[in-house]
N, C-alpha and C positions, 0 to 999 in steps of 0.2 A: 289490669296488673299482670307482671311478668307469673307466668304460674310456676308453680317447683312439680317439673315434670317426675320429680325422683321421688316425693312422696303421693303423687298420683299414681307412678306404677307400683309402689306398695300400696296402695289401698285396693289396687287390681289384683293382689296377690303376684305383680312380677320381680323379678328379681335385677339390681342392678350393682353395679362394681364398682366401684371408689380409692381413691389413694389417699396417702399419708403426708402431710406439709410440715416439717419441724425444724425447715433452715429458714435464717432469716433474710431470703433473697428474692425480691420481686423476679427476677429472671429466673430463677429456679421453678418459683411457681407458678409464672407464666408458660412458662414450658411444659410442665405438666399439664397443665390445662389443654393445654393443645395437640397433646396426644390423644384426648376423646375419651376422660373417663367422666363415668354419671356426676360423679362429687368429687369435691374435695376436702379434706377436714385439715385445717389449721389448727394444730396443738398447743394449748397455751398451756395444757396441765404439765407436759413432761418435756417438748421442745423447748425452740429457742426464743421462742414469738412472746411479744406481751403486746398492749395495742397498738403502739405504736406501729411494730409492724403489722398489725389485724390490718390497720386504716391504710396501709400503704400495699400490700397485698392485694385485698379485697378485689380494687378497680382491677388489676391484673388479670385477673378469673374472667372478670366482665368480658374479658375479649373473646370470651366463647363462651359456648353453651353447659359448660361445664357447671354444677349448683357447689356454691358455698356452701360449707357447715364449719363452724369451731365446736374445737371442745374448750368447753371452758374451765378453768382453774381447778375450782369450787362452787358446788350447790348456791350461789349469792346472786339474787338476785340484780343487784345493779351491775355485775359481770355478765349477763345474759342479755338485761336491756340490753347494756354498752355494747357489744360485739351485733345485736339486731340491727340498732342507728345505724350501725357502721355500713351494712346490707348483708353481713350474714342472712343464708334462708334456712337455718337449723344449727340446734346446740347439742352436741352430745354433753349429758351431765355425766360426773364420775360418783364414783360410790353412793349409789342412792340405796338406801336400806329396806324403807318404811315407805306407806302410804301416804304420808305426812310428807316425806321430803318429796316425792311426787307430785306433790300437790302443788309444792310450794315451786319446783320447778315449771310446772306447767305455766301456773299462775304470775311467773315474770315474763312470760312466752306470748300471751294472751294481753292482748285491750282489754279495757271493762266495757261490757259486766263478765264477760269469760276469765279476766283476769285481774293484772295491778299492775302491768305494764303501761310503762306512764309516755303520755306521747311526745315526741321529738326526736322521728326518723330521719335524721339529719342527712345523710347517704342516701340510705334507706328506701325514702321515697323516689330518690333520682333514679337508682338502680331495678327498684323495683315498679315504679312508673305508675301512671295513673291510677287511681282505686285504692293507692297502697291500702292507707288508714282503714277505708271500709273493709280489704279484701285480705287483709296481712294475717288476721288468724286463722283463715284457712288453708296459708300456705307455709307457715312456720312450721317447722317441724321440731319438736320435742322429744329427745332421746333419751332416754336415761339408759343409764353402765348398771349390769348385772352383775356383781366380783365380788360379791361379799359371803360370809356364812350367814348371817341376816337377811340376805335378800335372796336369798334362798331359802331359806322359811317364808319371805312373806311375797311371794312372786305373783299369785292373783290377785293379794292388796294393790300391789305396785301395778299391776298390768291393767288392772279392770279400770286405773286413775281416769277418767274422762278429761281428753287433752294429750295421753302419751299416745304418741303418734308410733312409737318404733323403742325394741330395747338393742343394745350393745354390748356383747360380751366382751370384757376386757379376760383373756385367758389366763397371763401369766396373776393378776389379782385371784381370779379366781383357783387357781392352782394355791393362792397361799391359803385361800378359805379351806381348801380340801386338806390341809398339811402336806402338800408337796413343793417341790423345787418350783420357782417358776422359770418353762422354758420358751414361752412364746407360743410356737405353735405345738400342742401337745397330743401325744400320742396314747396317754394313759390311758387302760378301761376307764376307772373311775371318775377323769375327768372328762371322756365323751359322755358317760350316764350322764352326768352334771350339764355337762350343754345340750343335751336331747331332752333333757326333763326343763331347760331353759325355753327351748326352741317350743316344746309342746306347749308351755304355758302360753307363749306367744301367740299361737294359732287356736288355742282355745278364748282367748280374750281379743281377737282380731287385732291381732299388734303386728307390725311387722318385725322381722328377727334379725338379728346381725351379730358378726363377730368380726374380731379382730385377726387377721391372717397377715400372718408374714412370707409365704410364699405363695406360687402358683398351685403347687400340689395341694394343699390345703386350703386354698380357695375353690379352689374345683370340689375339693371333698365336702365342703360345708356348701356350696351350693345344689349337689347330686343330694345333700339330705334335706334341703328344702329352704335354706335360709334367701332372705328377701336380697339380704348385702352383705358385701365381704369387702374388706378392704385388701386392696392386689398386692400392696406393698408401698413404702417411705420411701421420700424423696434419697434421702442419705440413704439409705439400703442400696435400692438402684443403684447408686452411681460408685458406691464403696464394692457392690457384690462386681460388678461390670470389670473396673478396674483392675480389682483383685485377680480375676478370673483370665484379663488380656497380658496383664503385666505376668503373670504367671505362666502363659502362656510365648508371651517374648520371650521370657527367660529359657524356658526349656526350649525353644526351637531352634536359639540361637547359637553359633559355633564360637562364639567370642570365649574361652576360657577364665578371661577375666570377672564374666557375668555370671553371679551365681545366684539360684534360685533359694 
């Protein structure tokens, strides 16, 4: 079976770098894929994606070595199967609270008897090739989103789950836990305490650690503090920040009076 080299190097303790998929264009995300980042997440919670594009995407990625992961919707089971079949190799789950909902994500993640993952990897098995069925729960990866005030009370229930492979800070969530603004990537004391007392529990429960980063400069910061993944940045971000920055840049060099910045 194809392995998910990205949660091999988390179990080695390495760290690796991933981007953001929220436009619904196979060519968008084939392109990323081939700039050579470890992952990629297809967002079905807050992008544009629902399956349709999941199934039309997915083969995209295949063209390289790039590892698929979605986030999916909602904690629901048959949205975590559905997106596996597809050949997703990991789901980030969003707001997970409790041990209970841990549980319950793990366990659409997993074949039985590890799980209730019901079989018919219809993709799945193509993409992921011979062994799949035998070899599929050792290569699934299971994420769940740390953002809550909740799970943050209950962070070694949640971590110590047997099956989470990896947690994921969603920043600006957790910023509303804290009562503050959410600004993405954030700078507040209180909310670094809050992702360091994340990241700790992580590495006390042998979980790998991750956050959500919207730029470079803070993907480098949360990586110098020990996190497993960061995400580099969105497809739309890229191409919106790029833009913004040359069209900006036309304007002010140019002698045309008629162009104004």
């Amino acid at each position: 079976m194809r392995e998910n080299h990205v949660l091999n190097a988390w179990r080695e303790n390495k760290q690796t770098i991933g981007g953001w998929l929220s436009i619904d264009s196979i060519h968008s995300a084939e392109t990323m894929a081939h700039i050579g980042f470890d992952w990629l997440c297809l967002d079905m919670q807050h992008g544009l994606l629902d399956f349709n594009d999941i199934k039309r995407i997915l083969p995209a990625i295949s063209t390289t070595s790039t590892l698929p992961f979605v986030r999916v919707p909602w904690n629901e089971p048959y949205e975590i199967m559905k997106v596996l079949d597809a050949g997703a190799y990991g789901v980030i789950v969003p707001l997970v609270n409790n041990r209970e909902e841990a549980e319950r994500a793990v366990s659409a993640c997993r074949y039985p008897p590890e799980g209730m993952r019901s079989l018919g990897p219809i993709r799945a098995a193509l993409y992921g090739g011979p062994g799949y069925i035998q070899e599929a729960n050792e290569h699934m990866a299971c994420i769940v989103m740390i953002e809550t005030a909740e799970a943050l009370e209950n962070l070694d229930d949640i971590l110590s789950t047997p099956g989470v492979n990896a947690a994921y800070i969603g920043p600006s969530d957790l910023a509303y836990a804290l009562n503050m603004a959410p600004t993405g990537d954030n700078s507040h004391p209180e909310h670094l305490v809050a992702v360091k007392k994340i990241l700790a529990a992580c590495q006390k429960n042998g979980v790998a650690a991750g956050i959500h980063t919207l730029s470079l400069e803070y993907s480098l910061r949360y990586l110098d503090l020990g996190f497993n993944f960061v995400s580099l940045g969105a497809d739309i971000a890229f191409l919106s920040r790029l833009a913004r920055k040359e069209l900006k840049e036309a304007r002010t060099a140019s002698n045309n009076p008629q162009i104004k910045t």
